[in-house]
C-alpha positions as CSV (number, residue, x, y, z in Angstrom):
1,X,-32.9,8.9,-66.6
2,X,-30.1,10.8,-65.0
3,X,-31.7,9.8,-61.5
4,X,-31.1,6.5,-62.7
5,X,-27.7,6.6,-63.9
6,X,-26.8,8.3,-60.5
7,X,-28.7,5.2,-58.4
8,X,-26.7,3.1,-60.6
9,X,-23.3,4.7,-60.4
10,X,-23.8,4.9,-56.4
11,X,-24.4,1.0,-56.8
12,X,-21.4,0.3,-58.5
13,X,-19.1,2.7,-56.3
14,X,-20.1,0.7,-53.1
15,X,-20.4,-2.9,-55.0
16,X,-16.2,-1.8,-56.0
17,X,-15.9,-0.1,-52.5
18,X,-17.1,-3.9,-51.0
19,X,-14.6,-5.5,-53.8
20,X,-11.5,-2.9,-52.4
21,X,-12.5,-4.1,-48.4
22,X,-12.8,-7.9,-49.2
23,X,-9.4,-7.8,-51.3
24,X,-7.6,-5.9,-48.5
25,X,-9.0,-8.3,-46.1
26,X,-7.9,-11.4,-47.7
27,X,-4.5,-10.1,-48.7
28,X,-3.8,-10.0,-45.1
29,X,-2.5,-12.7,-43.0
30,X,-5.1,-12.8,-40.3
31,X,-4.4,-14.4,-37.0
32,X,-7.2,-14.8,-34.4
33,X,-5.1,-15.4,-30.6
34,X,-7.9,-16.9,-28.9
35,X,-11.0,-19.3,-29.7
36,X,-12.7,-21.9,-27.5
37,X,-14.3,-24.5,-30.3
38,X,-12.3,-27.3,-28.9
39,X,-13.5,-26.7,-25.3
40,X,-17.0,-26.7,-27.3
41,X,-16.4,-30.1,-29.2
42,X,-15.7,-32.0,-26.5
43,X,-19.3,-31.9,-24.8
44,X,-21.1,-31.2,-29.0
45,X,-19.1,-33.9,-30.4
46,X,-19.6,-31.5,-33.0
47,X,-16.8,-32.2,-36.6
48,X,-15.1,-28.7,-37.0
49,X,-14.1,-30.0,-40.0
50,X,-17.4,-29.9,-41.5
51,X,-20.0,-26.4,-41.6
52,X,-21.5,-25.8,-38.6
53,X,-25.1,-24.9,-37.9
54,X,-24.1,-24.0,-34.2
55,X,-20.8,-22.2,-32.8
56,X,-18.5,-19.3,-34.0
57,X,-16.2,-21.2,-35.7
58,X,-15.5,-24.7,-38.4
59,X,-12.9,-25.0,-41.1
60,X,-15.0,-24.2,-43.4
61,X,-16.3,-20.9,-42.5
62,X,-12.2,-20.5,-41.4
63,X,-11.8,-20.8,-45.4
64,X,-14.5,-18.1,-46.4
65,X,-13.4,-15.7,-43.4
66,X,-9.9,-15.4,-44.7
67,X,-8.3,-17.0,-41.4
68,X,-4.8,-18.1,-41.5
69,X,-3.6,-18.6,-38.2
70,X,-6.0,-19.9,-35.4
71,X,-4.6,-20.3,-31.9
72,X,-7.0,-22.9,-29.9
73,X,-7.7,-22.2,-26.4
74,X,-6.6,-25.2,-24.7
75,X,-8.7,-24.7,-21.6
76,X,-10.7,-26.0,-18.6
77,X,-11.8,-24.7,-15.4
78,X,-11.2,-24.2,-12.0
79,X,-12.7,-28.1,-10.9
80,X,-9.5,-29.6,-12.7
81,X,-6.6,-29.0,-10.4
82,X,-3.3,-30.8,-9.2
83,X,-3.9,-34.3,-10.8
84,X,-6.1,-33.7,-13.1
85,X,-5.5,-30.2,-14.8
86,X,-2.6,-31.4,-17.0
87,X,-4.3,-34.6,-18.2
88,X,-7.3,-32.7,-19.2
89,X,-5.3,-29.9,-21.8
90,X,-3.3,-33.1,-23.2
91,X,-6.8,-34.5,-24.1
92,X,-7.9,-30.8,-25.7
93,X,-4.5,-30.9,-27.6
94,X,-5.1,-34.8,-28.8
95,X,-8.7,-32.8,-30.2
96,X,-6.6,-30.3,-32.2
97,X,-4.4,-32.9,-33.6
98,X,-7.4,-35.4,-34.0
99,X,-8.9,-32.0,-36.4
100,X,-5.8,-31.8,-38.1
101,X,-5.5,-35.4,-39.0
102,X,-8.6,-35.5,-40.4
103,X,-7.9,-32.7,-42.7
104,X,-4.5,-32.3,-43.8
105,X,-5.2,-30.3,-47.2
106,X,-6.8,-27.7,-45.0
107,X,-4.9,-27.2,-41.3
108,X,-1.9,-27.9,-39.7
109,X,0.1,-27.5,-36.8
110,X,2.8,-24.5,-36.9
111,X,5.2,-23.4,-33.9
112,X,7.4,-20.9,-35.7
113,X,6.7,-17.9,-37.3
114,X,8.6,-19.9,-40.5
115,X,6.5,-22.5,-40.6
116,X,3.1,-20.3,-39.8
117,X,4.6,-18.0,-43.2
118,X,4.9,-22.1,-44.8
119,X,1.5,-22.6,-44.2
120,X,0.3,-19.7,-45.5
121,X,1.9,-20.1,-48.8
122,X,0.6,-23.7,-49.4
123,X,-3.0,-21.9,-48.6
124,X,-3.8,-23.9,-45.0
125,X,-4.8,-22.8,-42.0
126,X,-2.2,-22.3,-39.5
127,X,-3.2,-23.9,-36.3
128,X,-1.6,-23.2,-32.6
129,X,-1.9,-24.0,-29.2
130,X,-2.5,-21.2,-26.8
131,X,-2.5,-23.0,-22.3
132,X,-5.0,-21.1,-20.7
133,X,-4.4,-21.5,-17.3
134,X,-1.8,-22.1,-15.1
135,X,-3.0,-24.3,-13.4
136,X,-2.5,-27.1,-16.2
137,X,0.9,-27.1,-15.1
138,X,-0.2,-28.4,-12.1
139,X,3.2,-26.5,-10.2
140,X,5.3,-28.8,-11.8
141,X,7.9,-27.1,-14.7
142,X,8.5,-30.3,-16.7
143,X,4.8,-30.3,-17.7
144,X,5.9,-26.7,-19.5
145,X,8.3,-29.0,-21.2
146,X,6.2,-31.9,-21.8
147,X,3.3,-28.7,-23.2
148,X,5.9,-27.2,-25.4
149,X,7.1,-30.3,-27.2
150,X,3.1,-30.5,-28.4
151,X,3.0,-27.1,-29.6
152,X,2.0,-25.1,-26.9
153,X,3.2,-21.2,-27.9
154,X,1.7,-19.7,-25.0
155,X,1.1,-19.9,-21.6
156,X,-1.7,-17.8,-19.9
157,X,-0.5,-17.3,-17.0
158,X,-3.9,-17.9,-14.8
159,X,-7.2,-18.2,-15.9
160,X,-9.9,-17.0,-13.3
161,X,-8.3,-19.3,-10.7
162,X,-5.1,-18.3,-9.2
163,X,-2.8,-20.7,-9.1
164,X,-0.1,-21.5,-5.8
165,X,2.0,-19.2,-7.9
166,X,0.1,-16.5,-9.1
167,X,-2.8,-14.5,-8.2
168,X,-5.7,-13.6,-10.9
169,X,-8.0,-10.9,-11.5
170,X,-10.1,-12.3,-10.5
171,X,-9.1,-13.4,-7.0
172,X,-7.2,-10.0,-6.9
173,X,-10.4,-7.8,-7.3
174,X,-13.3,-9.8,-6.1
175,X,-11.5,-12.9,-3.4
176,X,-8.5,-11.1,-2.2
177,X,-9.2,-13.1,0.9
178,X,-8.3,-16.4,-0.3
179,X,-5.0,-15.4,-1.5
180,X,-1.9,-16.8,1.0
181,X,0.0,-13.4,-0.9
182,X,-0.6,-11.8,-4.4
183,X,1.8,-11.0,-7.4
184,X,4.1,-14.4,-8.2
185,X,5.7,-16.5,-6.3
186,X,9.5,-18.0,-6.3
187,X,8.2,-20.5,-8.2
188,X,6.0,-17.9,-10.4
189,X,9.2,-16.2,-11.1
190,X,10.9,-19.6,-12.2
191,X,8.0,-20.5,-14.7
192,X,8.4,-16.7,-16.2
193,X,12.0,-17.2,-16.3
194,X,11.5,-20.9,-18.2
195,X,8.6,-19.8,-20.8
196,X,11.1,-16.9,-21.5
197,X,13.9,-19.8,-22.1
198,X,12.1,-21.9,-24.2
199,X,10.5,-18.8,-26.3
200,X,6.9,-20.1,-25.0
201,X,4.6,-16.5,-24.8
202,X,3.5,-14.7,-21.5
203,X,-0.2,-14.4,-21.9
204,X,-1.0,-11.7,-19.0
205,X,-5.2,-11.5,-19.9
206,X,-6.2,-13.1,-16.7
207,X,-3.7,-12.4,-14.3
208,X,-4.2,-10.0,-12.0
209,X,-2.4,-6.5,-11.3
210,X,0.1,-7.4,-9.0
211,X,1.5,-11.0,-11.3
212,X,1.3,-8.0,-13.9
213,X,3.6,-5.9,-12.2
214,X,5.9,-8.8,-11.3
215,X,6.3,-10.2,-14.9
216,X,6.9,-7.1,-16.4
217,X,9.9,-6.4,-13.5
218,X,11.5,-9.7,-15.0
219,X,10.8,-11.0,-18.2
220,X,13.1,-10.9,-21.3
221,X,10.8,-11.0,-24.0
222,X,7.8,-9.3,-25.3
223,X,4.7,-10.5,-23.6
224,X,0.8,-10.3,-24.5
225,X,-2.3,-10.3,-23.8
226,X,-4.0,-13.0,-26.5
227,X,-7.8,-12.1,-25.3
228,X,-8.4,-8.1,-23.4
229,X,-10.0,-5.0,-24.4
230,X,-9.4,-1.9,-23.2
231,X,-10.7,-0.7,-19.2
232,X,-10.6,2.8,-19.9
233,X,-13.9,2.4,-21.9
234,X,-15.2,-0.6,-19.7
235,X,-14.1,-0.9,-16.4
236,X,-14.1,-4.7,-15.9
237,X,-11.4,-6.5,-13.8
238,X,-10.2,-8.3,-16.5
239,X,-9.4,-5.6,-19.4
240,X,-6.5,-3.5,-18.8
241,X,-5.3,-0.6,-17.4
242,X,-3.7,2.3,-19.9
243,X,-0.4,2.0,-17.4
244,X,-0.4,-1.9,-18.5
245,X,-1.1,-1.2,-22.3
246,X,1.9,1.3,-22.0
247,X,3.7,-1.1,-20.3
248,X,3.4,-4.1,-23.1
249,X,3.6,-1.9,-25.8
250,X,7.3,-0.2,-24.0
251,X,7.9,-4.2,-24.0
252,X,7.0,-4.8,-27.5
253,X,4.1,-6.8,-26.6
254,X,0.9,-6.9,-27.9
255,X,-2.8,-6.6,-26.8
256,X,-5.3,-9.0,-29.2
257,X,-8.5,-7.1,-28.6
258,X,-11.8,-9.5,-27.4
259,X,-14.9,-9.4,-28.8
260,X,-17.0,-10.2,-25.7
261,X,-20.0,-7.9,-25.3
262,X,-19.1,-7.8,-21.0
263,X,-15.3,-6.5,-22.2
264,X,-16.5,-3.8,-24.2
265,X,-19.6,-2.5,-23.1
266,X,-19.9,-1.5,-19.6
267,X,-23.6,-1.4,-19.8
268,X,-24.1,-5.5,-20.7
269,X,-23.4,-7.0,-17.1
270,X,-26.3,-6.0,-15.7
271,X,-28.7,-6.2,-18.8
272,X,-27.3,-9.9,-18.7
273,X,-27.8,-10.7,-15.2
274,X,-31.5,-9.5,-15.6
275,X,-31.6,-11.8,-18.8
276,X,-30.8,-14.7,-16.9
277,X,-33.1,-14.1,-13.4
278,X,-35.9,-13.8,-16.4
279,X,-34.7,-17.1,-17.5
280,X,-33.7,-18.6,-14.6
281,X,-35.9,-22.5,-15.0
282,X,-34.5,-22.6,-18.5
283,X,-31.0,-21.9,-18.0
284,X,-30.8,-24.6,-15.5
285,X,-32.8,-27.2,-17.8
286,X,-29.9,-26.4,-20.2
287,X,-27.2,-26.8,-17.7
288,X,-28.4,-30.3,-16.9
289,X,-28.4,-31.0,-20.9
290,X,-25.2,-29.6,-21.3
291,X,-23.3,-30.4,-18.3
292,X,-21.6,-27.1,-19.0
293,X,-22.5,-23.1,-18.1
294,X,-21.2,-21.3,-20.8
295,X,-22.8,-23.5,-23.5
296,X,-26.0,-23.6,-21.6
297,X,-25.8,-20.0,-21.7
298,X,-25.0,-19.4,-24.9
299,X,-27.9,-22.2,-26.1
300,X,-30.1,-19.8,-24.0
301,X,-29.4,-17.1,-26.1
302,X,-29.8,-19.2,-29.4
303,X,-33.4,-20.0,-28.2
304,X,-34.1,-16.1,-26.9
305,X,-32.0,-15.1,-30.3
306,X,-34.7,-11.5,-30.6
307,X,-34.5,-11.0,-26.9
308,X,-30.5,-12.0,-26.7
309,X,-29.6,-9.0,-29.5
310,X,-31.1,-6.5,-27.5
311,X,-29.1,-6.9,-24.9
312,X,-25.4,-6.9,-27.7
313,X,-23.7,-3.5,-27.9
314,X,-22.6,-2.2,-31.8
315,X,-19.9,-3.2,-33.6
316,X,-18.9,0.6,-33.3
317,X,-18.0,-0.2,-29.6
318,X,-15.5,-2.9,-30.4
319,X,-13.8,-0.8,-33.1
320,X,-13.2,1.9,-31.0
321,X,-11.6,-0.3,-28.0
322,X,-9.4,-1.1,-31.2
323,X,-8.8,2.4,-32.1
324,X,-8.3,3.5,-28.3
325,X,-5.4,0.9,-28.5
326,X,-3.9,1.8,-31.3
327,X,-3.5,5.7,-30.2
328,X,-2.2,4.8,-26.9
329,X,0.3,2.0,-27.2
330,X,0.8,2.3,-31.2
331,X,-0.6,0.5,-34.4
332,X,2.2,-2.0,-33.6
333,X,1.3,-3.3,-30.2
334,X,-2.9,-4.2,-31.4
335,X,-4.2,-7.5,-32.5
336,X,-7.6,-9.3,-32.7
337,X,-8.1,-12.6,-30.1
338,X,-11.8,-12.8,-30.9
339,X,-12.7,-15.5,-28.0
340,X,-15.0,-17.0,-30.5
341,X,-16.8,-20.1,-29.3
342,X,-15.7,-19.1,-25.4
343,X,-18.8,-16.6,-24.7
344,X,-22.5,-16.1,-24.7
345,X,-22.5,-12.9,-26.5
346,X,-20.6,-10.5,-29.3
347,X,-21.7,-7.0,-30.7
348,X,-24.3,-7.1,-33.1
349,X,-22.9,-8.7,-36.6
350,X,-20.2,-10.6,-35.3
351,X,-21.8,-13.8,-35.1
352,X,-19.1,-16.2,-36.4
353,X,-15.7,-16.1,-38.0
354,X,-17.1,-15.2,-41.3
355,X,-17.7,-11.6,-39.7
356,X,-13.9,-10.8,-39.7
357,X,-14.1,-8.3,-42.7
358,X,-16.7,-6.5,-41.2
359,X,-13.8,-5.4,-38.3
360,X,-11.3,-4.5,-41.7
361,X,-14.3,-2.5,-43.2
362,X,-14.7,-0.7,-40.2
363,X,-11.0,0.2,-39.3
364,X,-10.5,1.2,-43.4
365,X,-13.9,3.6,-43.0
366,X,-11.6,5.4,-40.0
367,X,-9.0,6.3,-42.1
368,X,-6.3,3.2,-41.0
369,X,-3.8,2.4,-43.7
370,X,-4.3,-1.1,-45.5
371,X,-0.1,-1.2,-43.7
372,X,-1.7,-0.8,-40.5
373,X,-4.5,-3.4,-40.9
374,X,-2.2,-6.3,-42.2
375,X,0.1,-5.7,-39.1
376,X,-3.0,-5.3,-36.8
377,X,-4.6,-8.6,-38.6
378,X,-1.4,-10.8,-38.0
379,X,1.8,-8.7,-38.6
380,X,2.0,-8.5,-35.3
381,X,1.2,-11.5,-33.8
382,X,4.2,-12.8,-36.1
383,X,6.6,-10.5,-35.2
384,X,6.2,-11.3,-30.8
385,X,6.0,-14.7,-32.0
386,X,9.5,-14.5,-33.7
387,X,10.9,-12.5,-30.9
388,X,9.8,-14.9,-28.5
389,X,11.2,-18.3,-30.2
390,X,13.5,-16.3,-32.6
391,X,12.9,-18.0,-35.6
């Protein structure tokens, strides 16, 4: 009998334990930097208004998960340039408005830290617009104007592609040879100088080390980085450096920490390039379906789901690119930009957005203050966001 009581008690400690994690979590304002569902819906055709059998993300799963504040990746790749680029992200925003339209009880669009706190209140998902890639400017700074009057609250400053103003990791690391100079030019340092007039956010997680260095020299306002992890424990081009955490955090900038198996595990590139020469015929049959490698890939894993999981790294190895953070640059200067919905892979049980209390769990089961989680889950997001627009 006493065995019993004791199996029960344990029972109850961890059902209240579960109860304490989940109320902590939703009591926080959560604010995810970086997702790619729009990117997604535009090939799917997929509602994001309605659940979703496929994907990382929908409203509804938004709802259960606790999310307040999404930023949308307004993205596309390197084959949009001069001409095309700028149309392209104006068609991704009309998406994000088209979502919000649909369902105004639920989302709406927010450019202030006042009216993300509004939103909040009246129990709707805050949603932003996050450029990711210079080169939707097409070199031209009246599209940052035209971008900004639509929402945009921040501008990554390159994605992969360098742009004729500034040079990506990318290109930095792997094509130095294709770059005419690295770092920004006079016309990198005019867009740095305008986003930091109108209050839009510096994202710095794809540029490379040199347009680093040069931004930091001459902005005004705290930057971030909505989507790295940290290169200390996986040394890929595009996490960062501890001199460039020190440096946002000395700028009272923040780092959103991804959740991309390849930026926190330094052992997944290669399992995942083996993956794919074993898969090679399928892959390509998806890419012809899809029109679109990163869905075809992660499709590839859907199929291979059992094979796929072997190759994700713990959660544990996520957290502790979190905790790293935190000690070096301060609980201040950490955030989460999940890039949900913009990769093939994420450590084993974060499969969609619904898995965002298993990070709070986590953090709390290291010792972190239920202070330091609300200002790592969105405190501080709304505090670069204020100092950036000032309101």
């Amino acid at each position: 009998m006493k065995k019993l009581f004791f199996i029960l008690f344990m029972f109850s400690a961890s059902q209240l334990k579960a109860q304490d994690v989940n109320k902590i979590h939703q009591n926080a304002i959560l604010v995810d930097t970086h997702n790619d569902a729009i990117s997604n819906e535009l090939i799917t055709k997929n509602d994001l208004g309605k659940l979703q059998t496929t994907g990382n993300f929908d409203l509804v799963r938004a709802k259960q998960a606790g999310l307040d504040v999404q930023v949308f990746s307004i993205w596309c790749g390197d084959q949009y340039s001069n001409g095309t680029a700028y149309a392209f992200a104006n068609r991704e925003i009309d998406s994000v408005l088209a979502l919000i339209n649909r369902n105004p009880d639920r989302t709406v669009l927010v450019r202030t830290a006042k009216d993300l706190k509004k939103a909040v209140k009246q129990d709707k998902m805050a949603a932003m617009l996050g450029v990711e890639g210079g080169h939707m400017i097409e070199d031209r700074l009246d599209y940052i104007d035209s971008l900004a009057k639509r929402g945009m609250c921040y501008l990554t400053l390159t994605w992969n592609n360098s742009t004729n103003w500034a040079s990506s990791a990318r290109d930095e690391v792997l094509h130095k040879e294709r770059l005419k100079q690295t770092g920004l030019t006079d016309f990198g340092r005019q867009v740095v100088h305008k986003l930091n007039d109108m209050g839009i956010m510096i994202d710095l997680s794809h540029p490379g080390e040199q347009t680093f260095k040069d931004v930091m020299a001459i902005t005004t306002k705290p930057v971030i980085a909505s989507h790295s992890c940290a290169y200390a424990l996986c040394q890929h081009r595009r996490n960062l450096k501890d001199y460039q955490l020190k440096a946002i955090a000395k700028n009272g900038g923040v780092v959103f920490v991804n959740f991309y198996s390849g930026f926190i595990d330094s052992t997944y590139d290669a399992k995942h390039e083996a993956y794919l020469a074993r898969h090679k015929p399928e892959l390509d049959s998806l890419i012809k379906v899809y029109n679109d490698y990163d869905l075809a890939s992660i499709r590839l894993n859907v199929i291979n789901k059992k094979e796929a999981d072997q190759l994700r790294p713990p959660l544990s190895m996520l957290i502790k690119h979190i905790d790293y953070m935190v000690k070096l640059m301060g609980v201040d200067h950490v955030g989460i930009g999940s890039d949900f919905d913009g990769a093939e892979s994420y450590p084993l049980g974060l499969d969609s957005v619904t898995d965002y209390p298993k990070v709070t769990a986590e953090l709390l089961k290291l010792g972190y203050s239920e202070k330091d989680l609300r200002k790592i889950m969105g405190e501080n997001f709304i505090r670069v966001l204020k100092a950036n627009k000032g309101k």
